[in-house]
C-alpha positions in Angstrom: 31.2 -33.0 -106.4 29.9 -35.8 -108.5 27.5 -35.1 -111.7 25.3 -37.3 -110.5 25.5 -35.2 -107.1 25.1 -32.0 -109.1 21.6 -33.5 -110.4 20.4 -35.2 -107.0 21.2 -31.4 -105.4 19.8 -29.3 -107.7 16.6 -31.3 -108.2 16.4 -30.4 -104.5 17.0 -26.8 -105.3 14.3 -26.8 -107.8 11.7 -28.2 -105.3 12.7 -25.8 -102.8 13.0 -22.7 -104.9 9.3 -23.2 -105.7 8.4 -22.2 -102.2 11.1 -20.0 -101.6 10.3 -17.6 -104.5 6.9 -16.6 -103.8 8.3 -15.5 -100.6 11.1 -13.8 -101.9 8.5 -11.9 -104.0 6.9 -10.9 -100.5 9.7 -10.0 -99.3 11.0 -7.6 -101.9 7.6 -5.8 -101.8 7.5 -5.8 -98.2 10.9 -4.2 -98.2 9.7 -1.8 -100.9 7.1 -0.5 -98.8 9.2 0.3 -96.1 12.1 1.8 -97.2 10.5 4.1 -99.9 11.0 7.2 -98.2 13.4 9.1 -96.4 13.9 12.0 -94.4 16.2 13.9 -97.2 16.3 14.8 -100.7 18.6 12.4 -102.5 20.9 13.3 -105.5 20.4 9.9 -107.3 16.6 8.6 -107.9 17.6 5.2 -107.3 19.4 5.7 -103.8 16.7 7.4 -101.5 18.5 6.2 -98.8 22.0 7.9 -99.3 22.6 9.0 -95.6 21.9 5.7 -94.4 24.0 4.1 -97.2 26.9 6.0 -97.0 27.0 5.3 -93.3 27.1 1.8 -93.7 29.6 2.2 -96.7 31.9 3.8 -94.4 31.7 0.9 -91.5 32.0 -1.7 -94.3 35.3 0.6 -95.8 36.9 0.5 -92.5 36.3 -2.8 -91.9 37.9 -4.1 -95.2 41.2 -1.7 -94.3 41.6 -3.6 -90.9 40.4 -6.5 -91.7 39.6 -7.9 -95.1 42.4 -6.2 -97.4 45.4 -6.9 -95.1 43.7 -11.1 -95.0 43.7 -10.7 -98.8 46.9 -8.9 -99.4 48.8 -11.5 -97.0 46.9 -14.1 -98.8 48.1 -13.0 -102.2 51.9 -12.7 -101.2 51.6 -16.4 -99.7 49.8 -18.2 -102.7 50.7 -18.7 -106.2 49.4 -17.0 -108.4 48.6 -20.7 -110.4 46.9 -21.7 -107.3 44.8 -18.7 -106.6 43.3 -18.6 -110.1 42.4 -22.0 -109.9 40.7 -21.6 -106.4 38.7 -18.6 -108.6 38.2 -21.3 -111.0 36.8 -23.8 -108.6 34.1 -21.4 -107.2 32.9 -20.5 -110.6 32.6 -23.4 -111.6 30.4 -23.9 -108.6 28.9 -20.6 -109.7 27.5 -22.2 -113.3 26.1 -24.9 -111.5 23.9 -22.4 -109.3 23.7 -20.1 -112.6 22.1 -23.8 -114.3 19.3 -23.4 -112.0 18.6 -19.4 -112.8 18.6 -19.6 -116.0 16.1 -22.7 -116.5 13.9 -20.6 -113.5 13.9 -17.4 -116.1 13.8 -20.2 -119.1 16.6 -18.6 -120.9 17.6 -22.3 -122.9 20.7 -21.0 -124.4 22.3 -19.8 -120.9 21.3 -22.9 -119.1 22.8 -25.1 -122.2 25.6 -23.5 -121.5 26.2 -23.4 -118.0 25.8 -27.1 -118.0 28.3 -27.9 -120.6 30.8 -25.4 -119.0 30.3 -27.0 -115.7 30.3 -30.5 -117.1 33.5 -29.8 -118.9 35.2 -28.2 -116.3 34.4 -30.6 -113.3 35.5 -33.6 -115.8 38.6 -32.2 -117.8 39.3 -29.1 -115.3 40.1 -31.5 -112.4 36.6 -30.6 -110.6 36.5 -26.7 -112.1 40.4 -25.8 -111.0 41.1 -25.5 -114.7 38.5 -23.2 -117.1 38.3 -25.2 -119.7 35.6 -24.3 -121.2 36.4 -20.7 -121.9 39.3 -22.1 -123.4 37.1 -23.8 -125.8 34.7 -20.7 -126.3 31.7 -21.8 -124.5 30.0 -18.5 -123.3 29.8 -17.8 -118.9 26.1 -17.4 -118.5 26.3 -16.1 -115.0 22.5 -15.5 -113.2 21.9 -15.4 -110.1 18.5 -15.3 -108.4 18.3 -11.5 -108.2 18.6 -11.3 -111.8 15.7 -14.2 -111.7 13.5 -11.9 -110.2 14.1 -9.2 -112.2 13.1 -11.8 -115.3 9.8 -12.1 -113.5 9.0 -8.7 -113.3 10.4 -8.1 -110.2 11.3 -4.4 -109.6 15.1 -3.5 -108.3 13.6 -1.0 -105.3 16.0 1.7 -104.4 20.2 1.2 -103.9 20.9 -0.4 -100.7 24.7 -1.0 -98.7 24.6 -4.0 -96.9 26.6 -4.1 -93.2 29.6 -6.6 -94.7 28.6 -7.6 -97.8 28.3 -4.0 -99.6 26.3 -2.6 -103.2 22.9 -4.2 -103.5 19.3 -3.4 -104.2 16.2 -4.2 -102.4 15.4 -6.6 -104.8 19.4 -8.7 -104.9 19.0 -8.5 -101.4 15.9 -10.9 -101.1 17.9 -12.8 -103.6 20.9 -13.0 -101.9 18.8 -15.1 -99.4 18.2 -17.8 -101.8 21.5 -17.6 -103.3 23.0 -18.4 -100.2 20.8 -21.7 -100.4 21.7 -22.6 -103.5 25.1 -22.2 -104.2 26.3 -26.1 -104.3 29.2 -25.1 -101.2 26.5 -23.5 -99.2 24.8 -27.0 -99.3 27.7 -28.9 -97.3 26.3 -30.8 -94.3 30.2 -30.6 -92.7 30.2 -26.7 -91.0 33.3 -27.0 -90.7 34.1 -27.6 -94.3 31.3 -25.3 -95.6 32.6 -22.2 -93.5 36.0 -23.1 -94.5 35.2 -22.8 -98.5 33.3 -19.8 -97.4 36.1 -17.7 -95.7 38.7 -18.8 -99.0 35.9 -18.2 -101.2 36.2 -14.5 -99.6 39.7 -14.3 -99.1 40.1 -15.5 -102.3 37.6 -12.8 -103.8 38.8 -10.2 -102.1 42.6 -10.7 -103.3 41.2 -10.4 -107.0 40.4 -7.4 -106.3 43.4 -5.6 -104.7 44.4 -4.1 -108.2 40.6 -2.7 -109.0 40.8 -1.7 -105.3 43.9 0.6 -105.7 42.8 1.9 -108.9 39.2 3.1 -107.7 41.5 5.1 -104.4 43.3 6.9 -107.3 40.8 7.8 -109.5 38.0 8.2 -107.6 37.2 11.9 -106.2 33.5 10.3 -104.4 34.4 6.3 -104.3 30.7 5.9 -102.8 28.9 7.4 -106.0 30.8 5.5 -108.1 31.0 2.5 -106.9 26.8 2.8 -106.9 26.8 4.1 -110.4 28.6 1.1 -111.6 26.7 -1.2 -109.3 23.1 -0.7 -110.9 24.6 0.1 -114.5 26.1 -3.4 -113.8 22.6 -4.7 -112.1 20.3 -2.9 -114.7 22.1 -0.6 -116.9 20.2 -2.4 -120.2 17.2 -1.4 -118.7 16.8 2.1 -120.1 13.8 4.5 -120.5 14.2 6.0 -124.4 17.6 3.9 -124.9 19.1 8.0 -123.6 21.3 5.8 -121.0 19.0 7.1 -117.8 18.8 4.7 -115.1 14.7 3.4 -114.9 11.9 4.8 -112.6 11.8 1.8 -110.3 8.6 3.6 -109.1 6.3 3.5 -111.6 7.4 2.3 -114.8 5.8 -0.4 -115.7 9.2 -2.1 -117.0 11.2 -0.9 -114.0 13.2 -3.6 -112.6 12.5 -6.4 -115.5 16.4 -7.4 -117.7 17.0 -5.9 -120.8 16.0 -8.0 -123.8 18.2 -10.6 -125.4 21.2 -9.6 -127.3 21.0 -5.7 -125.7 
């Protein structure tokens, strides 16, 4: 993909994002409303909907250890490891590009500067982004997507929710993930065939990366669900603290619940 492609897409992005955000903004309140309450009395604040979330943890863990990991583990043995990291390389390169668009959308000048050199850089002397060039030269990832954007705006993160195959979210990175998926410069492919194909490697691809973590969390982890959660929103919103005393925030009713921690925290 071009430069001059890169511009003539997201330009369309930008246009389209203005109406898709006011009804992401519906949608996150709409889900609030609904899912605000449940039937038991939940350990964790943030995940009111435990029961129904470890339920679908457990599909989505059984699914990954007959279907996903043994893809991704055959995947690894086949590839090299030269070629898998600059596959990884290749989709976040794609990933500044989408990140270009958050970060002008949350007017954070800085992280959109430096999204566009890093993709610039690594589409030119990367070999269209299979090389990281630009962390080789010290320029900074800036990586937003547009869950994090509507957390800028005020947004609030709703309570922890498991998605069927895709796994830790919140209400809010859920009605994110719906533009995301518009965005992201692969997703925009008019060839299905070659736009499902970069999806599945994209997965594939992910998944092998995280084969080591993967083995590491089975042997440390007494409760993989909790944790896994706990690093989830700490990862999500863990700078947005009440009393900098490290507790998670009331996405109920504080008034900052939900919104990214200030620069440089």
């Amino acid at each position: 993909m071009t430069c001059q492609q890169l511009q003539k897409t997201q330009s369309n992005q930008v246009s389209a994002l203005t109406r898709t955000a006011l009804l992401a903004s519906v949608s996150v309140a709409a889900l609030l409303t609904g899912c605000a309450t449940t039937t038991g009395g939940p350990a964790n604040p943030a995940d009111p909907l435990e029961s129904m979330n470890r339920s679908i943890y457990s599909f989505n863990e059984g699914l990954d250890e007959a279907v996903f990991k043994p893809v991704a583990t055959a995947y690894q043995t086949v590839t090299p490891r030269l070629a898998r990291a600059g596959v990884t390389n290749f989709f976040d390169n794609l990933g500044d590009a989408w990140s270009l668009v958050n970060n002008l959308l949350q007017g954070q000048g800085e992280g959109a500067y430096n999204s566009m050199v890093r993709f610039s850089v690594n589409t030119v002397f990367g070999i269209g982004g299979l090389f990281d060039v630009a962390s080789e030269a010290g320029i900074q990832r800036a990586k937003q997507d547009f869950g994090q954007t509507l957390g800028r705006w005020g947004v609030p993160t709703g309570p922890y929710l498991v998605l069927p195959f895709w796994g830790p979210s919140t209400i809010r990175d859920t009605a994110g993930l719906v533009v995301d998926a518009y965005g992201y410069p692969a997703n925009t492919l008019d060839d299905v065939r070659w736009r499902n194909s970069l999806y599945a490697l994209r997965v594939v691809n992910r998944r092998a990366d995280l084969l080591k973590a993967g083995d590491v969390l089975d042997s440390v982890a007494l409760d993989k669900y909790s944790l896994v959660r706990d690093v989830y929103l700490r990862s999500r919103i863990g700078g947005a603290v009440s009393g900098g005393d490290g507790r998670l925030e009331n996405y109920d009713d504080d008034d900052n619940a939900g919104k990214l921690p200030p620069e440089g925290q």
